[in-house]
N, C-alpha and C positions, 0 to 999 in steps of 0.2 A: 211509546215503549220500544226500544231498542228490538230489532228481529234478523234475523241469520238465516241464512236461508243455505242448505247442506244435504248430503247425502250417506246416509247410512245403507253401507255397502258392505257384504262377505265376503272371503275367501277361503272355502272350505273349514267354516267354520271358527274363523279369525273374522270378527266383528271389527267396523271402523266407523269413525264420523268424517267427511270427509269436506273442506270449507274451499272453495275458490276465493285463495286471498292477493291473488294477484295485485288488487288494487288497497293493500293495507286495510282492509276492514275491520279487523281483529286489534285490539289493543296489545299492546305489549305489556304494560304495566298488569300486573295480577294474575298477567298469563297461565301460571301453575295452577291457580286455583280455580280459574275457568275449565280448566281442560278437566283436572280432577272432577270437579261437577258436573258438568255434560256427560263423563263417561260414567257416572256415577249409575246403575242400574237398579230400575223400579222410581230413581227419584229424580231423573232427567234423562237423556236419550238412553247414555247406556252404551259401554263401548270397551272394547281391549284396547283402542286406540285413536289415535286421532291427528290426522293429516293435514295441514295447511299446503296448500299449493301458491305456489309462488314465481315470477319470473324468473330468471337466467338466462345470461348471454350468452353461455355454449352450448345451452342444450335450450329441447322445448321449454321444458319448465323445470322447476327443480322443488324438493317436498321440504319440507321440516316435519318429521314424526314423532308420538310421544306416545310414551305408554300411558296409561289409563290412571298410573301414581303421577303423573306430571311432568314425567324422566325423559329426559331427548335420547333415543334410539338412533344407531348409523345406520338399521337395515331390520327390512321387514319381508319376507320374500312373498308372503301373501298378501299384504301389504301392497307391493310393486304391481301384483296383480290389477288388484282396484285400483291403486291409483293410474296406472293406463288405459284402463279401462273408463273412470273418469274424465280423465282429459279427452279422449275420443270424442265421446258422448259429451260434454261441451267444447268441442270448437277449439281447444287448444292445443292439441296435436292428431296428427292423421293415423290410420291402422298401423304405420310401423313410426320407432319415435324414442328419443333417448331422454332420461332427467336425471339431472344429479340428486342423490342422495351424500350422508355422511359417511359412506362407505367406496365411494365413488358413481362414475358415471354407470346407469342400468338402462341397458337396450330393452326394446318391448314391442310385441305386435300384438294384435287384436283381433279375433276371430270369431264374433258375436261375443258370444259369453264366457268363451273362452279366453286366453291372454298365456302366451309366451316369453317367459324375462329372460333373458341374459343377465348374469349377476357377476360382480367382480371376482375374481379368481377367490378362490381359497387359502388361508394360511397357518403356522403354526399347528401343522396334527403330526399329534403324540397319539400313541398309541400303548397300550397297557400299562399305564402306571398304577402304583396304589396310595389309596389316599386313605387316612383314618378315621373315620365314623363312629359315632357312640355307640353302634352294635360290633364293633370290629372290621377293619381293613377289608377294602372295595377296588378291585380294576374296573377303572375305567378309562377311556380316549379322551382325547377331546382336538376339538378343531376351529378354527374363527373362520365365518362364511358369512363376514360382515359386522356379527356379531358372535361373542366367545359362547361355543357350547360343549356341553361334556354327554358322551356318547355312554351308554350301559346297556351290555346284553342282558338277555336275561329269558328265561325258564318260561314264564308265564307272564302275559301282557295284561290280564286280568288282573293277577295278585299283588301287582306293584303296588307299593304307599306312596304314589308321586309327591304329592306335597309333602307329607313328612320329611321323607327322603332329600326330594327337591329341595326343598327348602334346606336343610341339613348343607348339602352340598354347595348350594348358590351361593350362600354364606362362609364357606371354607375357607379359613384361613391360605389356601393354597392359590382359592381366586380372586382374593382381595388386589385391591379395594373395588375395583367395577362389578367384584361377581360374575357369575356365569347363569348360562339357560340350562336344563337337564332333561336329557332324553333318556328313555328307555327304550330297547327296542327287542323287536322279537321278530327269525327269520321264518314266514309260511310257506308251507308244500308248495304254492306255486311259486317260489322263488323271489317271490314280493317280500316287501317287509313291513310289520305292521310298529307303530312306534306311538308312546304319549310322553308329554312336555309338559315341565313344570316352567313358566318364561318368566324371567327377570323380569321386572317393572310390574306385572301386571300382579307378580304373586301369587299364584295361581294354575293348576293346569288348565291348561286352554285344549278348544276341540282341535285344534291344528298350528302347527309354525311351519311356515316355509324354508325358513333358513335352518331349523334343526329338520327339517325332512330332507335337506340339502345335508348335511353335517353329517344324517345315521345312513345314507345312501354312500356318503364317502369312505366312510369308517368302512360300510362292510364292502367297497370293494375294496377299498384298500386290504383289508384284513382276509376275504373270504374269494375274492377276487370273482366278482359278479361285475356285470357286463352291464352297459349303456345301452338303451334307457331303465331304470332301476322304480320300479312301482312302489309308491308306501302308502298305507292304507293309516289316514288318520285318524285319530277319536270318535268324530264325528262321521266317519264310514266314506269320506268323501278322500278320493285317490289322487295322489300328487306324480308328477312323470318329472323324473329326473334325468337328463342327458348330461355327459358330459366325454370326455377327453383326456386320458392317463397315460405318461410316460416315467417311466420309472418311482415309481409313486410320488409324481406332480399331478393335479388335477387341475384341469384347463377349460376354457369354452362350455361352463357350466349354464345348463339352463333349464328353468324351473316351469313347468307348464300346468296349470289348472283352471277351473273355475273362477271367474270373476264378479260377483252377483249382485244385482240392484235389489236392498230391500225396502226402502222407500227412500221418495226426496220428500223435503219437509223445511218447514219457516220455524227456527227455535227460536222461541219469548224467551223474553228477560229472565222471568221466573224460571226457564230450564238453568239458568246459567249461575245459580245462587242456592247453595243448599240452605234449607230453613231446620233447625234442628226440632226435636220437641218442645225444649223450651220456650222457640220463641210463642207457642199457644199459649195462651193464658184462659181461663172461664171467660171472660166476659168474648173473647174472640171467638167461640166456636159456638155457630147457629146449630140448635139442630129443628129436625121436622116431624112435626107431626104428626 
């Protein structure tokens, strides 16, 4: 029986599977529906996402990432975490270390469990447009930090309907055809910001994204003009540190610092990598015990 052997690793609360495929181990052929299945949760590992690590001639390595629907992503910022983190901790690059992604090259250091990214500049931020919603017309930003996100203040971090909303918006005729991620975000008495995500591919709000914690940290300095390093308190209560570099509202030398966390390594069977639906049980398949 076919076996994988991988790392299921967090970034504040951004789940991965993460495969050293250096040496082509992974099939190409069926690719979408493997991935889909692995990250398939309660009926195989279980995952927002899932990481092949790969060689490259100008950097250490370089990733291919996919969200958990099967979707190739340019950029993951918590994401970049683990995978630095990973490569460390197997032998394929040292505490400080670049790899390409779809988004360009991302610098990284590594400081135990910590991990420091450098990520490619920022571009495309708008700020206060209105877009029309089936409850009526919404300001919001938006910015690409790799990948396209749309920025919303708002009153109360509690009261949001991410996914309804989320979803509503992702799909907007205004972001077609790739869609966008969708943040909300809310400013607290310590000058932090706390913020939740609704993220494209995965459909879903997730406990954290890095690139939309990069995105609602830029909006509000751009907008509110708050200062480097920018604290955002994610879903999942775990704090993201954003630094970065503004000149005339250009954002530069951005870089994303958190948590990188091992939560198990593990050898995936065949059976992880095939969903079996109901169907396929029939009466005479299923033993029971007495």
């Amino acid at each position: 029986m076919k076996k994988i052997n991988f790392y299921k690793m967090s970034g504040s609360g951004n789940d991965f599977i993460f495969i050293d495929n250096r040496n082509n181990i992974i099939e190409e052929k069926n690719l979408t529906n493997f991935i889909i299945n692995v990250c398939r949760r309660k009926m195989s590992v279980g995952a927002d996402g899932l990481m092949l690590i790969e060689n490259d001639d100008d950097a250490d390595f370089k990733w291919r990432f996919y969200n958990s629907d099967g979707s190739r992503a340019e950029m993951c910022g918590n994401g970049a975490r683990c995978a630095a983190r990973f490569a460390y901790l197997n032998k394929i690059a040292g505490e400080k270390m670049s790899f390409k992604t779809d988004a360009g090259i991302v610098l990284a250091q590594v400081n135990h469990d910590r991990v420091k990214v450098k990520v490619p500049d920022p571009t495309d931020l708008t700020v206060n447009f209105i877009i029309n919603l089936e409850n009526g017309p919404l300001t919001v930003s938006s910015i690409n930090t790799g990948v396209p996100h749309v920025v919303i203040e708002v009153d109360s971090i509690d009261d949001v309907e991410v996914v309804k909303t989320g979803r509503e918006i992702r799909y907007h005729d205004k972001f077609a055809p790739a869609g966008t991620n969708v943040n909300f975000v809310y400013r607290l008495k310590d000058d932090s910001i706390s913020i939740r995500t609704y993220e494209r591919g995965v459909e879903d709000e997730t406990l954290a994204c890095g690139t939309g914690a990069i995105a609602c940290a830029l909006v509000y300095a751009y907008k509110a003009e708050m200062k480097s390093p920018i604290s955002v308190m994610t879903k999942s209560g775990v704090r993201l540190s954003i630094y970065f570099d503004a000149k005339e509202g250009t954002f530069y030398n951005i870089y994303l610092e958190g948590d990188a966390r091992i939560i198990y390594k593990g050898e995936m069977s065949e059976e992880a990598m095939h969903y079996v639906s109901a169907a396929t049980f029939t009466e005479e398949t299923v033993h029971y015990e007495n």
